[in-house]
N, CA, C and O of each residue as an XYZ file, in Angstrom:
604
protein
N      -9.999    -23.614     13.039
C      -9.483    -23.587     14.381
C      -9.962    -22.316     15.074
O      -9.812    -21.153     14.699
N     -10.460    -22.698     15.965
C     -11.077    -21.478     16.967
C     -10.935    -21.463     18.303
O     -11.141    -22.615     18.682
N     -10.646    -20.640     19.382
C     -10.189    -20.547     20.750
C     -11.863    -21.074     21.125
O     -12.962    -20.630     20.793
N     -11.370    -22.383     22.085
C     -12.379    -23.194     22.655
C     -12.721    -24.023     22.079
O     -13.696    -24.653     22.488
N     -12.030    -24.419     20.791
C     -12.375    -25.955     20.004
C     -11.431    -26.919     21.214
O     -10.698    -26.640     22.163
N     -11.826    -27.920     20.694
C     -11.152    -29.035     20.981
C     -10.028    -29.171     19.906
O     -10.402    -29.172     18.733
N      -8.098    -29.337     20.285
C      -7.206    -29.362     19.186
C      -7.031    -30.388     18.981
O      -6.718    -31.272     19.778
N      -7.285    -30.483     17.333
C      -6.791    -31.939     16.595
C      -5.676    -32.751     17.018
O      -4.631    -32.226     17.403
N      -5.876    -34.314     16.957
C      -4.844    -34.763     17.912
C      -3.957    -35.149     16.396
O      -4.341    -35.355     15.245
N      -2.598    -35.123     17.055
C      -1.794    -35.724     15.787
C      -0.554    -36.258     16.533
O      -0.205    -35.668     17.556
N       0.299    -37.584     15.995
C       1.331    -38.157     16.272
C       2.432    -37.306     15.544
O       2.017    -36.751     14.526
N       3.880    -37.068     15.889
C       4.937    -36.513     15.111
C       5.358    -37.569     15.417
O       4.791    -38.557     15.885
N       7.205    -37.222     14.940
C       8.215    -37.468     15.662
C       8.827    -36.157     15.744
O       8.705    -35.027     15.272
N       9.703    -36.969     16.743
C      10.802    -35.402     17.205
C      11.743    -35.822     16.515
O      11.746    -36.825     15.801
N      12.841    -34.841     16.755
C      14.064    -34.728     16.188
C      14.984    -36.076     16.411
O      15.749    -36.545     15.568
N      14.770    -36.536     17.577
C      15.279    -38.089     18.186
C      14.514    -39.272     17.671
O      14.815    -40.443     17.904
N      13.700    -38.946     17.093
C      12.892    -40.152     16.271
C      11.975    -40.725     17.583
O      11.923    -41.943     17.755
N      11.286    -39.849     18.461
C      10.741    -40.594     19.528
C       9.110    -40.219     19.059
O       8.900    -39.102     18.586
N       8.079    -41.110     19.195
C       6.765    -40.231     19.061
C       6.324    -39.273     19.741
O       6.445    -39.317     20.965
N       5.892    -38.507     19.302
C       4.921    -37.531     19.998
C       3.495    -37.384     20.074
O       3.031    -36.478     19.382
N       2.612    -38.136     20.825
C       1.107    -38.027     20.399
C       0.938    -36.436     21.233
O       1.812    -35.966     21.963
N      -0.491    -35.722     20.900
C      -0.321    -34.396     21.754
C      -1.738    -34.924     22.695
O      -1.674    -34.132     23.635
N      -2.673    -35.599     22.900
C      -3.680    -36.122     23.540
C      -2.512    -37.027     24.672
O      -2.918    -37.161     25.827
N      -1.661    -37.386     24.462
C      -1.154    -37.881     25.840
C      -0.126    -37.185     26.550
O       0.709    -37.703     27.291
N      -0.265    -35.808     26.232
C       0.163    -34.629     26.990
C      -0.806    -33.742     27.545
O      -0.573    -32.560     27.795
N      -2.617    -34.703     27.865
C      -3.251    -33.920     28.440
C      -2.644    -33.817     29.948
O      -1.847    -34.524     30.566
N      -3.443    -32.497     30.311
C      -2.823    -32.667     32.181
C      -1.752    -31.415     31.964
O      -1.651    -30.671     32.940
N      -1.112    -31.160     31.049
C      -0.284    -29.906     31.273
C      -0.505    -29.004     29.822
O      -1.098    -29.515     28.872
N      -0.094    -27.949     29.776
C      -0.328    -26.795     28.906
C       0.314    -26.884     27.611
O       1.500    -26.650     27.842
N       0.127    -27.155     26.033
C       0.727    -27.414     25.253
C       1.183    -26.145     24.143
O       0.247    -25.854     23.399
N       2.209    -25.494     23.948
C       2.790    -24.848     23.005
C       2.795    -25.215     21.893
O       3.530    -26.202     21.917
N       2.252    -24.990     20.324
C       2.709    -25.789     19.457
C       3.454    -24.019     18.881
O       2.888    -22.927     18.850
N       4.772    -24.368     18.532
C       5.124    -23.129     17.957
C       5.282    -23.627     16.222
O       6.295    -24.220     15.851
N       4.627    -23.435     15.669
C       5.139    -23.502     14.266
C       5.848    -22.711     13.259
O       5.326    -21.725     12.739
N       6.810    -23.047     13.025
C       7.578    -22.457     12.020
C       7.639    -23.048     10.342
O       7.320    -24.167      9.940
N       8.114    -21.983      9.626
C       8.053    -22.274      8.151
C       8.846    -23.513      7.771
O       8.342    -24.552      7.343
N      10.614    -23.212      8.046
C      11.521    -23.611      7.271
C      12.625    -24.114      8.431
O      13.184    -23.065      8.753
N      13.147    -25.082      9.129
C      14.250    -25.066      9.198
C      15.548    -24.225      8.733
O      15.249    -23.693      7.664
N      16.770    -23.916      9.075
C      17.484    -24.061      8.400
C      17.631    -22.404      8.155
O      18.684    -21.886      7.783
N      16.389    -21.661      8.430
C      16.226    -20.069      8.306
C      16.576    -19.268      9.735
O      16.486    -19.724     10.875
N      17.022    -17.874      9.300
C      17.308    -17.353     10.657
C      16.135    -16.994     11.748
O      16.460    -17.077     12.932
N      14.803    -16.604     11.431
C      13.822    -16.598     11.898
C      13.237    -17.618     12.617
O      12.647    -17.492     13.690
N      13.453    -18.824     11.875
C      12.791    -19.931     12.493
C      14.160    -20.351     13.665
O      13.770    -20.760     14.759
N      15.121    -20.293     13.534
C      16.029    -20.771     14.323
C      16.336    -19.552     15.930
O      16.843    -19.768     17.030
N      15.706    -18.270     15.271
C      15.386    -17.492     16.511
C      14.364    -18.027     17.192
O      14.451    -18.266     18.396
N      13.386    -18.247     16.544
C      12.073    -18.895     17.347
C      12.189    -19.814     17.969
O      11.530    -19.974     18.997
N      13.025    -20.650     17.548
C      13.648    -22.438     17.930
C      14.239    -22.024     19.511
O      14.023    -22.359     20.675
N      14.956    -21.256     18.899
C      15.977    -20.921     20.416
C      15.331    -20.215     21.473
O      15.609    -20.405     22.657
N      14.402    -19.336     21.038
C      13.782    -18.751     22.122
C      12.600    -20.041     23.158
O      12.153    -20.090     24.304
N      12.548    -20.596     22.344
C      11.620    -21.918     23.224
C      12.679    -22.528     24.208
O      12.540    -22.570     25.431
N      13.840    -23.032     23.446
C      15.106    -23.707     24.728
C      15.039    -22.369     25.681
O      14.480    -22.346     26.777
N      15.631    -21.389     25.135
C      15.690    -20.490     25.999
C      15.025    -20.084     27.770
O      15.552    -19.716     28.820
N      13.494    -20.430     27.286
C      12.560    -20.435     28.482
C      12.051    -21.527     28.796
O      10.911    -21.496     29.261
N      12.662    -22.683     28.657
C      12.674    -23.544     28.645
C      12.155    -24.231     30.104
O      11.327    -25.136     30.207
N      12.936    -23.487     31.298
C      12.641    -23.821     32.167
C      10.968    -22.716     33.178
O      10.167    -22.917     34.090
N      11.325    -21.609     32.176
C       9.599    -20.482     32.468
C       8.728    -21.549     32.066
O       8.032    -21.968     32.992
N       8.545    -22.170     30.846
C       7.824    -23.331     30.758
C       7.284    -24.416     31.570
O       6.170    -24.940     31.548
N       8.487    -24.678     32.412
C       7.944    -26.056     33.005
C       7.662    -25.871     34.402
O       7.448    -26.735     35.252
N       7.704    -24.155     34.560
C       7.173    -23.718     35.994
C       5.878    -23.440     35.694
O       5.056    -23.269     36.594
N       5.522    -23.356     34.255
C       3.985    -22.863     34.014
C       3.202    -24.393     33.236
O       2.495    -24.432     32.229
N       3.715    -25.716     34.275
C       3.030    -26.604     33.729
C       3.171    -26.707     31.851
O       2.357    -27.520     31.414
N       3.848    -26.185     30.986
C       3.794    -26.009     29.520
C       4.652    -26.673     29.318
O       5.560    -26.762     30.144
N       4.676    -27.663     27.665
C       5.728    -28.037     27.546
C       5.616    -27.873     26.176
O       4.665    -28.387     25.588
N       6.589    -27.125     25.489
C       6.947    -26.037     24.231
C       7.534    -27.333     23.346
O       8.445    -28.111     23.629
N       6.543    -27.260     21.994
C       7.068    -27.609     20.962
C       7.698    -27.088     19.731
O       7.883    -25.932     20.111
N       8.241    -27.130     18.309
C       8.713    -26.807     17.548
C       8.393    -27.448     16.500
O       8.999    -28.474     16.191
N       7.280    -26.908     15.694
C       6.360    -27.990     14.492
C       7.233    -27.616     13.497
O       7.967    -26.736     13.947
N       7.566    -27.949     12.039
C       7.837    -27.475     11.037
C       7.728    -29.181     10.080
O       7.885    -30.318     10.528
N       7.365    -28.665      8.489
C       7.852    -29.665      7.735
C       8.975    -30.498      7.330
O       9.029    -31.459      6.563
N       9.978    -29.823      8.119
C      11.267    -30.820      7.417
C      11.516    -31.928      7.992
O      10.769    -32.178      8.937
N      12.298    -32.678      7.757
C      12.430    -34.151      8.203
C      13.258    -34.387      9.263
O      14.054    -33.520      9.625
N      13.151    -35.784      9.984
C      13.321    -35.879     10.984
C      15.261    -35.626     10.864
O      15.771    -34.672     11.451
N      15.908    -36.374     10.243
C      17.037    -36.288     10.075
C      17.830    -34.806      9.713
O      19.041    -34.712      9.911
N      17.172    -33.862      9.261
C      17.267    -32.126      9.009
C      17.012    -31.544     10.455
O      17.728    -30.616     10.831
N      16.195    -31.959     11.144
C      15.749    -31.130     12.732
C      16.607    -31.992     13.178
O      17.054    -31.348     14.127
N      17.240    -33.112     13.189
C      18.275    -33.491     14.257
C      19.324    -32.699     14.248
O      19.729    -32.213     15.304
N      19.911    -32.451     13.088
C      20.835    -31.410     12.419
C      20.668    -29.941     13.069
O      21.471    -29.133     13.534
N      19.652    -29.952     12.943
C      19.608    -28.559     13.242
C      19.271    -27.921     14.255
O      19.297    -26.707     14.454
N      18.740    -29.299     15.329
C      18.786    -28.835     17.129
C      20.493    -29.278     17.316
O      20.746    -29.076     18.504
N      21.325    -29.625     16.843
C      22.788    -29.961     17.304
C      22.961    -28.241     16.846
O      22.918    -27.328     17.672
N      23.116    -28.092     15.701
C      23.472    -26.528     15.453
C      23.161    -25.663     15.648
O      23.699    -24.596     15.356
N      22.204    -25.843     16.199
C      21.378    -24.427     17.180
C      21.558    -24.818     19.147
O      21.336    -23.891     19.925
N      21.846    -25.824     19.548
C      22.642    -26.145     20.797
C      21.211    -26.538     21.390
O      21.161    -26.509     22.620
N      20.052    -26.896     20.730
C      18.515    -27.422     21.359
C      18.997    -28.541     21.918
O      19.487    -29.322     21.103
N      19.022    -28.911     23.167
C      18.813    -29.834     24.116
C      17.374    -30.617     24.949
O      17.147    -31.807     25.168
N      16.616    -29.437     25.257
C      15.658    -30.130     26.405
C      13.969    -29.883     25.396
O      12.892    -30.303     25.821
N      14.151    -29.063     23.935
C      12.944    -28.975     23.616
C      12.985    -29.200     21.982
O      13.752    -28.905     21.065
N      11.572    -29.975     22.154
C      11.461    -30.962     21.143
C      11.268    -30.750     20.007
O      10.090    -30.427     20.165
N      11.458    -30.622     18.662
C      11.006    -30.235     16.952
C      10.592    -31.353     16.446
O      11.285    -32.329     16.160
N       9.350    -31.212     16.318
C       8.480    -32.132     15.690
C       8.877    -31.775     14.265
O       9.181    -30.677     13.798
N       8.776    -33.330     13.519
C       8.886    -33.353     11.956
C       7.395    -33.371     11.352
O       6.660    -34.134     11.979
N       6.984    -32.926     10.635
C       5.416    -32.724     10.033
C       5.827    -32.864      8.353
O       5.582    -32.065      7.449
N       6.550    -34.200      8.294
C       6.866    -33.940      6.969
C       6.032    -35.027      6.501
O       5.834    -34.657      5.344
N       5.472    -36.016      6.618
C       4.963    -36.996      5.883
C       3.950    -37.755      6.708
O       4.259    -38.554      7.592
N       2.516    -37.395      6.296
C       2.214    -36.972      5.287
C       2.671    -35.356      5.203
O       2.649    -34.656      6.215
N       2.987    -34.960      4.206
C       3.388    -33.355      4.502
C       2.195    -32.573      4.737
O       1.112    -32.345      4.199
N       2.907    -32.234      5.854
C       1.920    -30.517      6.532
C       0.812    -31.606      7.109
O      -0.239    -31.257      6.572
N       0.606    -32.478      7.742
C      -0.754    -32.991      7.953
C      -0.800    -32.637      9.421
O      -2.017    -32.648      9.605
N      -0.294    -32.352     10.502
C      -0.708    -31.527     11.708
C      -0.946    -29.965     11.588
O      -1.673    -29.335     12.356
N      -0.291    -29.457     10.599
C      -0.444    -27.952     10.434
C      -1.833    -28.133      9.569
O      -2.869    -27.617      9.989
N      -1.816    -28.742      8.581
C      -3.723    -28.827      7.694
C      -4.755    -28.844      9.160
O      -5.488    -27.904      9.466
N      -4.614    -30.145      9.967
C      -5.605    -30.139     10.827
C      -5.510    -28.878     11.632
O      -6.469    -28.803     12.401
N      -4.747    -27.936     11.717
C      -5.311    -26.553     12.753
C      -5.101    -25.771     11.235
O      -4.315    -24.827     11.318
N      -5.519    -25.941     10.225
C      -6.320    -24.925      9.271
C      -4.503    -23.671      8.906
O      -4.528    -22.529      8.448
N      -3.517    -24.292      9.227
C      -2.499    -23.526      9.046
C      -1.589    -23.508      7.609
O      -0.897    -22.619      7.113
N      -1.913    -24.937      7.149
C      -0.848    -24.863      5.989
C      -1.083    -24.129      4.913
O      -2.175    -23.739      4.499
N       0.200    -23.913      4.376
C       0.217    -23.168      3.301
C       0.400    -23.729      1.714
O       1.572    -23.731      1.339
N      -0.531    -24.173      0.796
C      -0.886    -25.033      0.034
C       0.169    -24.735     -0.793
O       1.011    -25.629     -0.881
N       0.459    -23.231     -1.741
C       1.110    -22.690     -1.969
C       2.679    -22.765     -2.139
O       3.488    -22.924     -3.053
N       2.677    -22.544     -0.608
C       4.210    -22.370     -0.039
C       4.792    -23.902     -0.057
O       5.812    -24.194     -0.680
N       3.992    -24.887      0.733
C       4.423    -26.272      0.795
C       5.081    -25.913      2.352
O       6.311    -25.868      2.366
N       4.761    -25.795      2.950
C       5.108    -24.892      4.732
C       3.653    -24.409      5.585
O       2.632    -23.940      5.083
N       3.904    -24.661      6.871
C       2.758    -23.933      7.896
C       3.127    -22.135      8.070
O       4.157    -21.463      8.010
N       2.065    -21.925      8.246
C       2.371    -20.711      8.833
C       3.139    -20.468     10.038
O       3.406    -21.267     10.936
N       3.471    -19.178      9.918
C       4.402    -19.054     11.685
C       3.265    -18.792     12.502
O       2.372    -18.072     12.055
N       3.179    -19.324     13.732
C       1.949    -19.471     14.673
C       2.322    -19.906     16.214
O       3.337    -20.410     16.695
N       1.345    -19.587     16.656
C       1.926    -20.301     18.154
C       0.487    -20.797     18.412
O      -0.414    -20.260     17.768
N       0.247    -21.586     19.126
C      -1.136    -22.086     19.553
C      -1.182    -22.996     20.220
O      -0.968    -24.135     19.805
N      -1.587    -22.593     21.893
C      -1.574    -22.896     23.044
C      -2.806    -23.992     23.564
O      -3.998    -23.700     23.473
N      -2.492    -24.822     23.918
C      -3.545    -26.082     24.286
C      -3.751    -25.621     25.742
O      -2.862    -25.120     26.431
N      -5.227    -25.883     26.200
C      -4.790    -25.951     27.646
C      -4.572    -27.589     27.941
O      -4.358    -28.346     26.995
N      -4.635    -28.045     29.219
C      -4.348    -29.155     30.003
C      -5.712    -30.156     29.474
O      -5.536    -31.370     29.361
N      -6.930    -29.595     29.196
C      -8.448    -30.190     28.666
C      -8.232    -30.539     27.249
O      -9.078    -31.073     26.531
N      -6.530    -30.056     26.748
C      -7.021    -30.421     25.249
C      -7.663    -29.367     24.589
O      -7.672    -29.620     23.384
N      -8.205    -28.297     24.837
C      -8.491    -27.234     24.134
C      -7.939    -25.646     23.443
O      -7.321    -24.785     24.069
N      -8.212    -25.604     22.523
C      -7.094    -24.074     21.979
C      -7.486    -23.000     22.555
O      -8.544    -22.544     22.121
N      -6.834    -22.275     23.640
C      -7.325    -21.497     24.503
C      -6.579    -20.078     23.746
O      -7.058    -18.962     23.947
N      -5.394    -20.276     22.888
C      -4.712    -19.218     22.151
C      -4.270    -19.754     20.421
O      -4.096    -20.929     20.099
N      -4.166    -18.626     19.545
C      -3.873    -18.695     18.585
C      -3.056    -17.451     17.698
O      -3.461    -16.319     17.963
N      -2.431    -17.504     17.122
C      -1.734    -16.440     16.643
C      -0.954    -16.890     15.341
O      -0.333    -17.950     15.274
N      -1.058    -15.912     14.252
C      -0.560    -16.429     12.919
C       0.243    -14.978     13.072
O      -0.221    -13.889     13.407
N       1.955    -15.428     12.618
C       2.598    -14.199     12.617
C       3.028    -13.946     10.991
O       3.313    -14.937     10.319
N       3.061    -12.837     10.488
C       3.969    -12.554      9.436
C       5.398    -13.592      9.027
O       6.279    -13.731      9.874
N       5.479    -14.110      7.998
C       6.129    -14.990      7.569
C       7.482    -14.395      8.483
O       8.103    -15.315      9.016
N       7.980    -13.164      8.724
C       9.335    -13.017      8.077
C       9.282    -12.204     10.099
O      10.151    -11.633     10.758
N       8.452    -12.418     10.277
C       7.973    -11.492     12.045
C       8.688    -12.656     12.691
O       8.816    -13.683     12.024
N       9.255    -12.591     14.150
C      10.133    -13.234     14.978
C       8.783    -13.213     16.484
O       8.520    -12.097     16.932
N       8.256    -14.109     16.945
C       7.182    -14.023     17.799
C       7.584    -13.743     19.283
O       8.395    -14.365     19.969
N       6.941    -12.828     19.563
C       7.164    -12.344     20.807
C       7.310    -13.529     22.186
O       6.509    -13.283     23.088
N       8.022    -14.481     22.377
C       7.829    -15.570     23.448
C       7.581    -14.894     25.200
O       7.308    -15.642     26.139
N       7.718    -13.615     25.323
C       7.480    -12.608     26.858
C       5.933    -12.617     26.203
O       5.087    -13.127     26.937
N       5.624    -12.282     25.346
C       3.845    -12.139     24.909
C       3.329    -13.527     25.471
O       2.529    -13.380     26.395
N       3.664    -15.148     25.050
C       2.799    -15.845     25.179
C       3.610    -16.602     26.667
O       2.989    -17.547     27.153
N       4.495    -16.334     27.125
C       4.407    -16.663     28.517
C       3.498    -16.101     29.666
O       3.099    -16.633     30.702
N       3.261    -14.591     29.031
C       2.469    -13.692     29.810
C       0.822    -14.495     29.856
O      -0.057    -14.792     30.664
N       1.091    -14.571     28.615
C      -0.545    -15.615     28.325
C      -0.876    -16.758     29.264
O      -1.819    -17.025     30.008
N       0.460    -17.418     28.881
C       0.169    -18.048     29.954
C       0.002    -18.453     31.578
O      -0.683    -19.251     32.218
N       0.979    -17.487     31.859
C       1.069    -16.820     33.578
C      -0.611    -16.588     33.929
O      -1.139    -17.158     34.884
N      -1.589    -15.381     32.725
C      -2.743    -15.047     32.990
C      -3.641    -16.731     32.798
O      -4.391    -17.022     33.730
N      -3.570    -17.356     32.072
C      -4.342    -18.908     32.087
C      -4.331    -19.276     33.373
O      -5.268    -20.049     33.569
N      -3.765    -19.099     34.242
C      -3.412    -19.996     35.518
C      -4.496    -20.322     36.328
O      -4.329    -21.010     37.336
Protein backbone atom coordinates (compact mmCIF):
# COMPACT_ATOMS: atom_id res chain seq x y z
CA UNK A 1 0.00 0.00 0.00
CA UNK A 2 1.34 3.26 -1.11
CA UNK A 3 -0.09 7.00 -1.16
CA UNK A 4 -1.46 7.17 -4.84
CA UNK A 5 -2.30 3.47 -5.31
CA UNK A 6 -5.58 2.72 -6.12
CA UNK A 7 -7.36 1.13 -2.49
CA UNK A 8 -8.34 -2.41 -2.56
CA UNK A 9 -12.00 -2.71 -2.76
CA UNK A 10 -13.56 -4.94 -0.06
CA UNK A 11 -17.29 -5.72 1.15
CA UNK A 12 -17.75 -5.75 5.26
CA UNK A 13 -20.55 -5.69 7.29
CA UNK A 14 -21.23 -3.22 9.89
CA UNK A 15 -22.23 -3.64 13.20
CA UNK A 16 -26.12 -3.67 11.92
CA UNK A 17 -25.40 -6.44 9.60
CA UNK A 18 -25.80 -3.96 6.58
CA UNK A 19 -23.05 -4.28 3.67
CA UNK A 20 -20.47 -2.12 3.17
CA UNK A 21 -18.77 -2.14 -0.30
CA UNK A 22 -15.95 0.88 -0.15
CA UNK A 23 -15.95 1.40 -4.29
CA UNK A 24 -19.60 2.51 -3.83
CA UNK A 25 -18.55 5.23 -1.56
CA UNK A 26 -16.67 6.74 -4.46
CA UNK A 27 -17.59 10.59 -4.71
CA UNK A 28 -16.75 11.33 -1.02
CA UNK A 29 -13.56 10.94 1.21
CA UNK A 30 -13.10 7.54 2.95
CA UNK A 31 -11.57 7.02 6.59
CA UNK A 32 -10.72 3.51 7.22
CA UNK A 33 -9.63 3.69 10.95
CA UNK A 34 -8.38 0.35 11.98
CA UNK A 35 -8.13 -0.95 15.19
CA UNK A 36 -6.69 -4.14 16.92
CA UNK A 37 -9.27 -5.49 19.38
CA UNK A 38 -12.67 -4.54 20.28
CA UNK A 39 -13.52 -4.60 23.65
CA UNK A 40 -9.95 -2.63 24.59
CA UNK A 41 -9.64 0.83 26.02
CA UNK A 42 -7.60 2.18 23.14
CA UNK A 43 -9.58 0.92 20.50
CA UNK A 44 -12.81 2.13 22.14
CA UNK A 45 -11.03 5.69 22.50
CA UNK A 46 -10.44 5.57 18.85
CA UNK A 47 -14.08 4.26 18.23
CA UNK A 48 -15.40 7.23 20.06
CA UNK A 49 -13.30 9.76 18.77
CA UNK A 50 -14.73 8.99 15.12
CA UNK A 51 -18.63 9.43 16.61
CA UNK A 52 -17.23 12.21 18.23
CA UNK A 53 -16.40 14.26 14.91
CA UNK A 54 -18.72 12.78 13.45
CA UNK A 55 -20.34 15.63 12.15
CA UNK A 56 -16.36 17.55 11.19
CA UNK A 57 -16.62 14.56 8.92
CA UNK A 58 -19.53 15.05 6.98
CA UNK A 59 -18.68 18.80 6.51
CA UNK A 60 -15.41 17.47 4.97
CA UNK A 61 -17.37 15.24 2.48
CA UNK A 62 -15.65 11.99 4.75
CA UNK A 63 -17.39 9.30 5.98
CA UNK A 64 -15.32 7.56 9.01
CA UNK A 65 -15.15 3.96 9.40
CA UNK A 66 -14.13 1.51 12.23
CA UNK A 67 -12.33 -1.77 10.73
CA UNK A 68 -11.40 -4.41 13.30
CA UNK A 69 -11.59 -8.36 13.32
CA UNK A 70 -14.25 -9.15 15.64
CA UNK A 71 -17.59 -10.19 14.73
CA UNK A 72 -20.46 -8.70 13.72
CA UNK A 73 -22.53 -9.59 16.84
CA UNK A 74 -19.30 -8.31 19.38
CA UNK A 75 -19.26 -4.66 17.43
CA UNK A 76 -23.01 -4.53 17.85
CA UNK A 77 -22.28 -4.93 21.53
CA UNK A 78 -19.91 -2.77 21.64
CA UNK A 79 -21.23 0.37 19.58
CA UNK A 80 -24.41 0.04 22.24
CA UNK A 81 -21.63 0.28 25.05
CA UNK A 82 -19.66 2.79 23.81
CA UNK A 83 -23.09 5.01 22.84
CA UNK A 84 -21.82 4.70 18.68
CA UNK A 85 -24.83 5.80 16.87
CA UNK A 86 -24.15 7.51 13.42
CA UNK A 87 -20.61 5.66 12.67
CA UNK A 88 -20.12 2.48 11.30
CA UNK A 89 -17.62 -0.73 12.63
CA UNK A 90 -16.97 -2.86 10.07
CA UNK A 91 -16.52 -6.67 11.02
CA UNK A 92 -13.27 -8.08 9.12
CA UNK A 93 -13.70 -11.28 10.70
CA UNK A 94 -14.29 -13.86 8.03
CA UNK A 95 -12.43 -14.43 5.99
CA UNK A 96 -10.25 -13.17 8.95
CA UNK A 97 -8.25 -10.00 8.47
CA UNK A 98 -9.02 -10.16 4.64
CA UNK A 99 -9.56 -6.19 4.17
CA UNK A 100 -6.68 -5.40 6.52
CA UNK A 101 -4.26 -8.28 4.32
CA UNK A 102 -5.38 -6.35 1.14
CA UNK A 103 -3.83 -2.82 2.49
CA UNK A 104 -0.67 -4.97 3.58
CA UNK A 105 -1.81 -4.32 7.44
CA UNK A 106 -2.45 -7.58 9.12
CA UNK A 107 -0.76 -8.95 11.68
CA UNK A 108 -0.08 -12.74 10.93
CA UNK A 109 1.23 -13.16 14.34
CA UNK A 110 -1.14 -11.27 16.39
CA UNK A 111 -4.35 -12.59 14.41
CA UNK A 112 -5.40 -8.50 14.36
CA UNK A 113 -4.67 -5.37 11.89
CA UNK A 114 -2.57 -2.89 12.83
CA UNK A 115 -3.76 0.46 14.36
CA UNK A 116 -3.87 2.72 11.20
CA UNK A 117 -5.87 5.25 9.65
CA UNK A 118 -5.93 5.42 5.85
CA UNK A 119 -7.68 7.96 3.97
CA UNK A 120 -9.29 7.29 0.43
CA UNK A 121 -9.86 10.19 -1.61
CA UNK A 122 -13.34 10.53 -3.56
CA UNK A 123 -11.13 8.74 -6.96
CA UNK A 124 -10.71 5.75 -4.81
CA UNK A 125 -7.16 6.43 -4.10
CA UNK A 126 -4.86 6.28 -0.75
CA UNK A 127 -3.96 9.77 -0.50
CA UNK A 128 -2.91 9.03 3.48
CA UNK A 129 -1.56 6.29 5.57
CA UNK A 130 -0.41 5.88 9.03
CA UNK A 131 0.45 2.75 11.19
CA UNK A 132 0.31 3.74 14.94
CA UNK A 133 1.98 1.93 17.87
CA UNK A 134 -0.21 -0.87 19.06
CA UNK A 135 -0.90 0.68 22.46
CA UNK A 136 -0.68 4.82 20.80
CA UNK A 137 -4.36 6.47 20.77
CA UNK A 138 -4.37 8.37 17.08
CA UNK A 139 -4.42 11.81 16.90
CA UNK A 140 -8.16 12.39 15.03
CA UNK A 141 -7.29 16.84 15.08
CA UNK A 142 -4.04 15.32 12.97
CA UNK A 143 -6.15 13.59 10.25
CA UNK A 144 -9.03 16.05 10.08
CA UNK A 145 -6.36 18.65 9.52
CA UNK A 146 -5.35 16.29 6.62
CA UNK A 147 -8.14 16.43 5.50
CA UNK A 148 -9.30 20.18 5.65
CA UNK A 149 -5.60 20.50 3.60
CA UNK A 150 -7.01 17.67 0.72
CA UNK A 151 -9.73 20.05 -0.15
Amino acid sequence: MKIGDKAPDFVLKDHNTNDVLISALSGQKILLSFHPLAWTKVCAEQMQSLENNIHDFGKLNTIALGVSVDTVPSKKAWAKELGIEHTKLLSDFWPHGAAARKYGIFREKDGFSERANIIIDEKQHIVFAKIYEIAQLPDMEQILDFIRKDQ
